[in-house]
C-alpha positions, -999 to +999 in steps of 0.1 A: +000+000+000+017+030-011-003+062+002-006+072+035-035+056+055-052+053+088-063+016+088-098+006+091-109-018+117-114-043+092-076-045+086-073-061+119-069-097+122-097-124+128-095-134+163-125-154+173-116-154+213-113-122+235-078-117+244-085-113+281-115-132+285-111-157+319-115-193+316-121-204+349-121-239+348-091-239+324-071-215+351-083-242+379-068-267+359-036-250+351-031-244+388-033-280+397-003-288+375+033-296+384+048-289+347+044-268+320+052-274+280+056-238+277+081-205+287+091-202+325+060-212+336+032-200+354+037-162+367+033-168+406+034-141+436+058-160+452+084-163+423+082-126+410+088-113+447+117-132+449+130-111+417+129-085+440+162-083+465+156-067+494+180-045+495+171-026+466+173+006+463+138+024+454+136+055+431+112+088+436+093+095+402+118+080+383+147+090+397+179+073+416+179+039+427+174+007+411+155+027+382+188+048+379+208+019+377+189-002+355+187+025+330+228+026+327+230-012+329+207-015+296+219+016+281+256+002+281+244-029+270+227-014+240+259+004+234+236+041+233+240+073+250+208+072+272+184+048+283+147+052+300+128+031+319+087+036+310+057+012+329+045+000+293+056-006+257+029+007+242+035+038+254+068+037+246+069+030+216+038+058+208+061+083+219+095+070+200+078+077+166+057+105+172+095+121+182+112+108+154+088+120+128+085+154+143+120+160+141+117+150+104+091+167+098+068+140+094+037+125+110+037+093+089+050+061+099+059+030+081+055-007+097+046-039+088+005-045+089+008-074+121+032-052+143+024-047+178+012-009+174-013-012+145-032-051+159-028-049+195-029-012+206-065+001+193-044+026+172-028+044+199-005+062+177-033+074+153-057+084+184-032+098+209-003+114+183-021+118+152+003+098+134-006+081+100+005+046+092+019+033+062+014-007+059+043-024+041+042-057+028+015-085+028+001-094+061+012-128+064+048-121+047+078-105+066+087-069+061+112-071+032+132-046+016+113-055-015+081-041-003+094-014+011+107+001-023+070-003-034+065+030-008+069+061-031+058+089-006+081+109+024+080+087+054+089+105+090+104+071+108+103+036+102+098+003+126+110-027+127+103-054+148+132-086+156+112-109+158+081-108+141+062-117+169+025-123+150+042-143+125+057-166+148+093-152+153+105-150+124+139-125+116+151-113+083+189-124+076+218-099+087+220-086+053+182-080+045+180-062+080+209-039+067+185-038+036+159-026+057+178+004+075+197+016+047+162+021+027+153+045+059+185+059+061+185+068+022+155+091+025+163+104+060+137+089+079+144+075+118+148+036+125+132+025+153+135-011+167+105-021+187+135-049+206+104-066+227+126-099+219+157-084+210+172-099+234+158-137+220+170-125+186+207-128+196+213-161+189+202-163+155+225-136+141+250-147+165+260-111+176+253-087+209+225-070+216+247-032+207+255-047+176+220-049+165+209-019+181+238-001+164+215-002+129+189+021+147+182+055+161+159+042+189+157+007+203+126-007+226+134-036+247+109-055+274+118-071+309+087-092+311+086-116+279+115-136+276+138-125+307+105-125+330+104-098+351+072-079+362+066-056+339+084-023+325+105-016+290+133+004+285+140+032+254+178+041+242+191+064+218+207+096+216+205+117+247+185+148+232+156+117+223+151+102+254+150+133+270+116+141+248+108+107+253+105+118+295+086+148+290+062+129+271+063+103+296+052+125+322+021+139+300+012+105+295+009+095+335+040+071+328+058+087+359+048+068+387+059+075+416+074+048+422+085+025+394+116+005+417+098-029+421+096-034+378+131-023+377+144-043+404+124-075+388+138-062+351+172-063+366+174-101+382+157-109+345+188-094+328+210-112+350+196-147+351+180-148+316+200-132+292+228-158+295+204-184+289+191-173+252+211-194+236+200-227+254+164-217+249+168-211+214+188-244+205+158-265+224+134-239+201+151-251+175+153-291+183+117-289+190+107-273+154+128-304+142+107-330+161+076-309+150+082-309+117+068-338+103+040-344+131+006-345+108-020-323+118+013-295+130+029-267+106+055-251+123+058-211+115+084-203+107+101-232+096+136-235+107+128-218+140+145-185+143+143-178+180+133-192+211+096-190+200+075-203+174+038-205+162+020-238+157-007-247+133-030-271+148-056-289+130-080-290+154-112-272+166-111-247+189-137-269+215-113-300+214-083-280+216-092-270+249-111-303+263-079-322+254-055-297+271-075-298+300-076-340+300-038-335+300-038-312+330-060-330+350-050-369+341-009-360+335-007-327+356+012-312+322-001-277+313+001-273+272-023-249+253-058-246+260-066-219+239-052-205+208-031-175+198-054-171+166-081-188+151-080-190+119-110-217+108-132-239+123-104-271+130-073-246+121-060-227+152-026-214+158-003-217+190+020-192+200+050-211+215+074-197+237+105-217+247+119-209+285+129-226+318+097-247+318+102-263+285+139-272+292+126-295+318+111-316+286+130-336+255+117-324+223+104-358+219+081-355+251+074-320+239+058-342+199+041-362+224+022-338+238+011-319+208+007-350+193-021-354+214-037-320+212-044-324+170-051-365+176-077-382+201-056-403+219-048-426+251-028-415+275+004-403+268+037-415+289+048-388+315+077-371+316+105-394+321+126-378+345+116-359+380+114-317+374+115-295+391+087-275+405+077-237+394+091-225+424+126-242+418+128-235+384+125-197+394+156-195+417+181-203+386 
């Protein structure tokens, strides 16, 4: 789509669950379980105050303490002049484009049309900023350099996002991502990086998180996906940007007055996680392999590309769930319930995120499993060995 546009609501994709709806009886059954198939695990009280030491220091609206510190420790990590810590990434990432237009001159944007600001955010940054969105690409493609020469109009700042969450984690190779930014840099628009998963993108291009920020003006990065923490995101870049960034953090209620337990909780995350991408994303990848050829499963993207993935499930939304829940209760496994997205009557697809839980299974137990989610079948065997328990699995 080449002209500037603010997207319809038909745009949007067909989800045929609420995101946020409760399922009682599925959350009872979850809660009697001793393992789970999939990322660290249930979020417990008990295990996310422990990510808190006591000793920490707190911060006063933002400023000094833990807040102070976590905001150097991520901003040297990123290899950028200035970091800020901000409750959400939604609003982060609002503000990051409306400043990076505005200094160019520019109020539209250019993303791909299943990032996180344009499906998930009720057009925040058309509502709030009065930004105007450029979709580039198909849907169900990843962004591509390709697509983006098919834009032929002035754009203020353009996002990227490593991985492609919607479609199942998928990253462009090193040289296409160059691609990317040098098409931005050619007409002088900003690069943003919305980095929710940067840090699970490492692995695949085998480099540090500063050397793939180093390709962008502004980098976003989250504390509560893959490293676990509370909740809480950090923006870097130049120090003149995150300075705006504040002041429109402040007019947007983001400075609480005290934000010291999500940056406390965002800093055990960076310490205990972030050395373990790469074993989460060679079992992500063993566990695509023993995927592969299961009938009934299409694995998205195919080789896996970071420690997540997307499953395909030929099954019904109904047996999905009744199956999942005979697991729970007969094996005491937790699996997937509901889906991610469904996409047809016996077609639903599974968002799969590989973390400390699903290190405690063999790829083979993890076929077994899904095995029985798209087939009506006996019991399965249980997990082989003894695991360890949510609250164990939390203290490494």
């Amino acid at each position: 789509m080449n002209g500037p546009v603010t997207p319809s609501p038909r745009r949007r994709p067909r989800q045929s669950l609420q995101p946020f709806a409760r399922d009682l009886e599925a959350e009872s059954a979850m809660r009697s379980c001793t393992y789970f198939l999939a990322g660290h695990g249930p979020r417990l009280v008990s295990d996310l105050l422990t990510t808190i030491p006591s000793d920490t220091e707190i911060d006063y609206y933002g400023v000094g303490g833990i807040v102070h510190d976590l905001e150097v420790k991520v901003a040297e990590l990123l290899a950028k002049p200035a970091a800020l810590f901000l409750p959400s990434g939604t609003m982060a990432q609002q503000i990051v484009l409306r400043v990076l237009g505005e200094r160019r001159g520019s109020k539209t944007i250019a993303f791909h049309p299943a990032c996180h600001l344009d499906s998930h955010e009720e057009r925040g940054y058309q509502k709030l900023h009065g930004l105007f969105a450029v979709p580039v690409g198909p849907r169900n493609e990843p962004l591509s350099a390709a697509s983006l020469e098919q834009v032929h109009e002035p754009v203020g700042a353009l996002l990227i996002e490593l991985p492609q969450r919607d479609l199942g984690g998928v990253l462009p190779s090193w040289d296409e991502l160059n691609a990317q930014v040098n098409w931005a840099r050619e007409r002088g628009a900003g690069v943003h990086l919305d980095g929710a998963r940067l840090w699970e993108s490492t692995p695949f291009y085998k480099r540090s998180p500063a050397e793939i920020a180093a390709l962008f003006d502004t980098v976003y990065v989250s504390f509560y996906k893959g490293l676990g923490g509370i909740s809480g995101c950090c923006v870097v870049g130049e120090k003149d940007v995150v300075d705006e960034v504040s002041t429109w953090r402040t007019r947007h209620g983001g400075r609480l007055f005290g934000m010291w337990p999500y940056a406390a909780s965002a800093m055990t995350g960076l310490e205990r996680r972030l050395p373990l991408m790469p074993k989460y994303y060679r079992h992500a990848v063993a566990i695509g392999k023993a995927l592969h050829d299961l009938p009934g499963v299409e694995v998205l993207p195919y080789p896996v590309q970071s420690p997540m993935m997307h499953l395909r499930l030929s099954v019904g939304v109904k047996e999905l769930r009744e199956r999942a829940l005979g697991i729970a209760r007969e094996e005491k496994v937790w699996t997937f319930a509901r889906p991610f997205v469904s996409e047809g009557v016996s077609l639903q697809r599974i968002e799969f995120t590989v973390g400390d839980a699903t290190l405690d299974f063999t790829p083979a137990e993890v076929r077994a499993f899904v095995e029985r989610l798209v087939r009506e079948k006996k019991r399965v065997t249980k997990p082989a060995t003894k695991r360890a328990t949510p609250a164990k699995r939390s203290s490494r």
